[in-house]
C-alpha positions as CSV (number, residue, x, y, z in Angstrom):
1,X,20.5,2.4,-259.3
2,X,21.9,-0.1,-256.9
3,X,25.6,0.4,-255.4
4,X,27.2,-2.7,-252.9
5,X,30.2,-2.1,-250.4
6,X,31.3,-5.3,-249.3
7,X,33.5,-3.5,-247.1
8,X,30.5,-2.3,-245.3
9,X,28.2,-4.7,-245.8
10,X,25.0,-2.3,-247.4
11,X,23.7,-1.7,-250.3
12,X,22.7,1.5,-251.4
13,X,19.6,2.2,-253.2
14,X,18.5,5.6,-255.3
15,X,17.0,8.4,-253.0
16,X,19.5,7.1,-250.2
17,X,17.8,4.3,-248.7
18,X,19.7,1.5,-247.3
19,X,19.5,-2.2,-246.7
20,X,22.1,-4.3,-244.8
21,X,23.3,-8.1,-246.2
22,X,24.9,-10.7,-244.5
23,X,27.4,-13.5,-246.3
24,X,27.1,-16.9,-244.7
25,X,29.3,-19.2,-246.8
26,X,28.2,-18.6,-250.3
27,X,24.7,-17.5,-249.8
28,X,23.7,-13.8,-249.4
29,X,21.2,-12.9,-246.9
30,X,19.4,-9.3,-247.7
31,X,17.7,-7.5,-245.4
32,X,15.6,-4.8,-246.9
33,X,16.0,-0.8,-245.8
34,X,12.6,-1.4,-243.4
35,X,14.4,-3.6,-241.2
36,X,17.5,-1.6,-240.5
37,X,17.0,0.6,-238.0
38,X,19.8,3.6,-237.5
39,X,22.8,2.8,-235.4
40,X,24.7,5.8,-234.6
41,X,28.0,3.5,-235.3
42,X,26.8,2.8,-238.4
43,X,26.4,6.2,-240.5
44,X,25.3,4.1,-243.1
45,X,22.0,3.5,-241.9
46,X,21.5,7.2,-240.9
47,X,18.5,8.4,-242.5
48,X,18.8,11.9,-244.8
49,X,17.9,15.0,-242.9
50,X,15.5,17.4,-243.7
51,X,14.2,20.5,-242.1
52,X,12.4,20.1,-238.7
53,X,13.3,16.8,-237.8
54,X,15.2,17.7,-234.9
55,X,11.7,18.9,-233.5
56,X,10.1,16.0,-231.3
57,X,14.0,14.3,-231.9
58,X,15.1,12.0,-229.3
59,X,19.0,13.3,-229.0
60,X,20.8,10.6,-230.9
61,X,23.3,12.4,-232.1
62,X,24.0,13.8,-228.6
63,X,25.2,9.9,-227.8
64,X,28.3,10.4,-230.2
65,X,31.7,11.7,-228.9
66,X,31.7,16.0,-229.3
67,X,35.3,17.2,-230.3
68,X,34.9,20.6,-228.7
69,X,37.7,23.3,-229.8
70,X,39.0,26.2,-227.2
71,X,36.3,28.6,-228.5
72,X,33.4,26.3,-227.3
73,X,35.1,26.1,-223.9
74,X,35.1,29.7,-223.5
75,X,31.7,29.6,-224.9
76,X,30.4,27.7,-222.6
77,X,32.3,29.1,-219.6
78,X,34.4,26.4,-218.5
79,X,37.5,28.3,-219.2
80,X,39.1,31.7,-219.7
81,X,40.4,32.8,-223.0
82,X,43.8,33.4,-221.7
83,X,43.8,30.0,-220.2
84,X,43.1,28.5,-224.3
85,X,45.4,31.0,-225.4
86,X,48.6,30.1,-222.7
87,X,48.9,26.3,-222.5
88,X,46.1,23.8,-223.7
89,X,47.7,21.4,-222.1
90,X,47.6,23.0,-218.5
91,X,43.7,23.6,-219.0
92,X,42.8,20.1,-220.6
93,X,44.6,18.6,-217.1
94,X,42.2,20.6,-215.2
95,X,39.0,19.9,-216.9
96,X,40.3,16.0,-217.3
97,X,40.3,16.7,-213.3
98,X,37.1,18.6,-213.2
99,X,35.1,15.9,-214.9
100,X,34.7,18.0,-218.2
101,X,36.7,16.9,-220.9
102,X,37.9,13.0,-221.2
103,X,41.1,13.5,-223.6
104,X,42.6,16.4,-225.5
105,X,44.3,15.8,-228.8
106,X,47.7,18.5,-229.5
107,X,48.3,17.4,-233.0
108,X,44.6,18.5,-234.1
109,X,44.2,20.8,-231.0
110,X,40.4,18.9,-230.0
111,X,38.9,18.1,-226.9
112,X,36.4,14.9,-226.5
113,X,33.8,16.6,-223.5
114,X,33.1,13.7,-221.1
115,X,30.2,11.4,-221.9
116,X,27.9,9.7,-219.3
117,X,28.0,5.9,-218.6
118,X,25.3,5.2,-221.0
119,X,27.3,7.9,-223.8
120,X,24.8,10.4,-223.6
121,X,26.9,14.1,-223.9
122,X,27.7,15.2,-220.9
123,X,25.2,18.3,-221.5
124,X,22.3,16.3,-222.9
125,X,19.7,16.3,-219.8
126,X,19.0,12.7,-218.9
127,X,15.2,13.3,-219.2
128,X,13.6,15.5,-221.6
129,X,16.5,14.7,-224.0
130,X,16.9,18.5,-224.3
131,X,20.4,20.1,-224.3
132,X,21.0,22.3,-221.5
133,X,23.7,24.5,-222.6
134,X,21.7,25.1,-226.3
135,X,22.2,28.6,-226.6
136,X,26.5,28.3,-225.5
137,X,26.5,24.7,-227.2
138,X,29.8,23.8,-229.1
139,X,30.6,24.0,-232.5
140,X,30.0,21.2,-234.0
141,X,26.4,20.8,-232.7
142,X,25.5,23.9,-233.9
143,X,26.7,22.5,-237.5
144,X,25.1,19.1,-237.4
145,X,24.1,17.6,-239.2
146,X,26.0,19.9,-241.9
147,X,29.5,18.2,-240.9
148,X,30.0,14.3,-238.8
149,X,30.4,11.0,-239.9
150,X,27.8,11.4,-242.9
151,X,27.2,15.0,-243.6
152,X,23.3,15.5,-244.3
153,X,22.4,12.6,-242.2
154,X,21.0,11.8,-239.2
155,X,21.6,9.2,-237.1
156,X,17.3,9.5,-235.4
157,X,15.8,6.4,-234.0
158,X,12.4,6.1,-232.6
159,X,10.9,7.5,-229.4
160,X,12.9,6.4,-226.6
């Protein structure tokens, strides 16, 4: 079974692999599932999860932006339950101040944790690609690859 997007630009093929195409002009230029390599913009190319990749993993999907809610900030100890539970507002000003958060959203009541120049999470350490924070991490690490941009994939590359 083979499924196109031209939206996208993929094709999809039976047991989830994927190959990217190209359009110049008329012609179609394939490229087969082998020589697309995942792109964490690009959830298509993420590759299906299964148990015990994360061991030996690189931290890819600690370079995408992490919506935190107020219960991860308490979680991990940047803020005081009353402080979440008074005014949101008042505590996402501080931590924009404090380097922690980079925006907070009222309508969907998220804050986006600060990433590092090269987008690696704020938390992810810089050289053993190891989270530092793994037992009081957030939410929605703890539930990736379960939730995100394509739930049950992962967006691993090779070996940095």
């Amino acid at each position: 079974m083979v499924k196109c997007d031209e939206r996208r630009g993929h094709w999809i093929f039976g047991q989830g692999r994927v190959g990217a195409w190209l359009r110049r002009g008329r012609n179609i230029i394939f490229r087969r599932g082998a020589d697309v390599k995942p792109d964490k913009d690009k959830p298509w190319t993420w590759i299906k999860y299964r148990e015990g990749m994360c061991t030996g993993c690189s931290g890819d999907c600690c370079t995408m932006p992490v919506e935190v809610k107020g219960e991860d900030l308490v979680r991990l100890q940047v803020a005081l339950q009353d402080e979440v539970d008074s005014s949101k507002r008042k505590l996402a000003k501080r931590l924009i101040k404090d380097g922690i958060i980079q925006s907070y959203r009222e309508g969907t009541d998220l804050f986006m944790l600060t990433s590092r120049p090269n987008g690696d999470c704020l938390y992810l350490h810089p050289q053993t690609r190891r989270c530092t924070v793994y037992d009081k991490r957030p939410g929605v690490c703890r539930e990736f690859p379960a939730i995100g941009p394509r739930p049950s994939h992962c967006p691993r590359n090779a070996k940095k």
